[in-house]
C-alpha positions as CSV (number, residue, x, y, z in Angstrom):
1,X,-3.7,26.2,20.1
2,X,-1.5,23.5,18.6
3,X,2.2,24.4,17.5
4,X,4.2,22.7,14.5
5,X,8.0,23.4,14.3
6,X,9.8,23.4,10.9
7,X,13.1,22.0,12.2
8,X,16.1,22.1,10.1
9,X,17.9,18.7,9.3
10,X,21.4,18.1,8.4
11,X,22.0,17.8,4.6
12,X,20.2,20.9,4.4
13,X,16.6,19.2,4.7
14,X,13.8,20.0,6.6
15,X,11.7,18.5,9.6
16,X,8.4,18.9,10.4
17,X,7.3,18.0,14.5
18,X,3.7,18.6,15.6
19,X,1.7,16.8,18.5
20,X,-1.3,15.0,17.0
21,X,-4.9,15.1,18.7
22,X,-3.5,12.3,22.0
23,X,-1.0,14.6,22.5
24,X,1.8,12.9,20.9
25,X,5.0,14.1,19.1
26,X,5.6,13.5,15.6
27,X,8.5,14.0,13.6
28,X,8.5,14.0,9.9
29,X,10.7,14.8,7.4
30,X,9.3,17.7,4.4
31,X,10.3,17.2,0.9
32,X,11.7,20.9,0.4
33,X,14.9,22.6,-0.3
34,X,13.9,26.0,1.6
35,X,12.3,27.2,4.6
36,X,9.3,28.6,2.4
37,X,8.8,25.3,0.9
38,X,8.7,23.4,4.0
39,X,6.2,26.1,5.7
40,X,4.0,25.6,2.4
41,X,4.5,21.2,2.6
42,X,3.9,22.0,6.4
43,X,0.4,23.6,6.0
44,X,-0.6,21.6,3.5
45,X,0.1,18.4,5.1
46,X,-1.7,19.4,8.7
47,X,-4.5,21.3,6.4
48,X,-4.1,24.8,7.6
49,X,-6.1,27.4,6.1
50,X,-5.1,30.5,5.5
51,X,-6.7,31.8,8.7
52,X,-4.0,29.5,10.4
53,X,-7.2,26.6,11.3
54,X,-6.9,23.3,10.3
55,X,-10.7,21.4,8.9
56,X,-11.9,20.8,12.6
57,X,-11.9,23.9,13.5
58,X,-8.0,23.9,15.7
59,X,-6.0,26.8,15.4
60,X,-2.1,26.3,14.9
61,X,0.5,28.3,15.3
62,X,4.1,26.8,13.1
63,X,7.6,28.4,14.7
């Protein structure tokens, strides 16, 4: 399982960190002005489905 966290940002903005396939941390920032936004940009971006997969097949879990 792979984990994403929506992280929130001074200015009232909205990270996004999430370790890629090497195991690496990324950080991001998410265009959105609420949590629900930035959950949506969040699953968008990574391409998780609605079952919580992404296209090959890992399942993540975003705190």
């Amino acid at each position: 399982m792979k984990i994403a966290r929506i992280l929130d940002q001074e200015g009232g903005s909205f990270g996004l960190e999430y370790d890629n396939t090497l195991g690496k941390k990324h950080v991001m920032r998410l265009d959105a002005a609420t949590y629900e936004n930035a959950l949506r940009e969040a699953r968008s971006f990574l391409e998780i489905n609605a079952n919580d997969h992404d296209a090959d097949g890992n399942q993540w879990d975003i705190e």
